[in-house]
Steps between C-alpha positions, in 0.01 A plus 500: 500500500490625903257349740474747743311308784305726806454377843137431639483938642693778307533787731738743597720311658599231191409744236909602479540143453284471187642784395821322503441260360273698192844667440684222501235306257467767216873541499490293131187400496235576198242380713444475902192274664446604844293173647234693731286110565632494855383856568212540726563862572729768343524873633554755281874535529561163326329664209734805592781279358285289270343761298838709439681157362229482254526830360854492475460153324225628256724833437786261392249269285517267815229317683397449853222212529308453827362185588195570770226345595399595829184780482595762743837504309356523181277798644817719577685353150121716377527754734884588432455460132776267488318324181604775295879421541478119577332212318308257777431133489300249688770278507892489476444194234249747305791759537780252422306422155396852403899521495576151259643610195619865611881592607 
């Protein structure tokens, strides 16, 4: 399974690169973890390539799993409804076992 790791800021200016490297993780993948803990702030347009590689993964009977902690990023995860096409854990070991047992 992809660990898709985020620097400490998303903004516009590395956004292309997690969009990269999104693409490049769901390319055979079942399931993608993006690994939000180093986050302290994300801008909207890392959710502009976030929330579009969930719902293409949930379309396909795929899964994009976010792994956040940080409160103002959890706000805009709220705010952008990104719950609704991405599961969300506390931890990537909390996201690593939700995933024990599944292809």
């Amino acid at each position: 399974m992809p660990i898709v790791s985020t620097p400490g800021e998303v903004d516009i200016c590395n956004a292309p690169l997690l969009g990269d490297a999104l693409v490049a993780a769901t390319a055979n993948a079942t399931r993608v973890i993006v690994d939000m803990t180093a986050t302290s702030h994300c801008a909207a347009s890392g959710f502009n390539v976030t929330i579009p590689t969930g719902e293409m993964l949930r379309s396909n009977g795929r899964e994009l799993q976010l792994v956040c902690t940080t409160p103002v990023v959890l706000r805009l995860i709220d705010a952008l409804q990104a719950r609704q096409v991405c599961r969300i854990f506390a931890s990537l070991s909390e996201a690593l076992a939700a995933n024990d047992g599944r292809a």
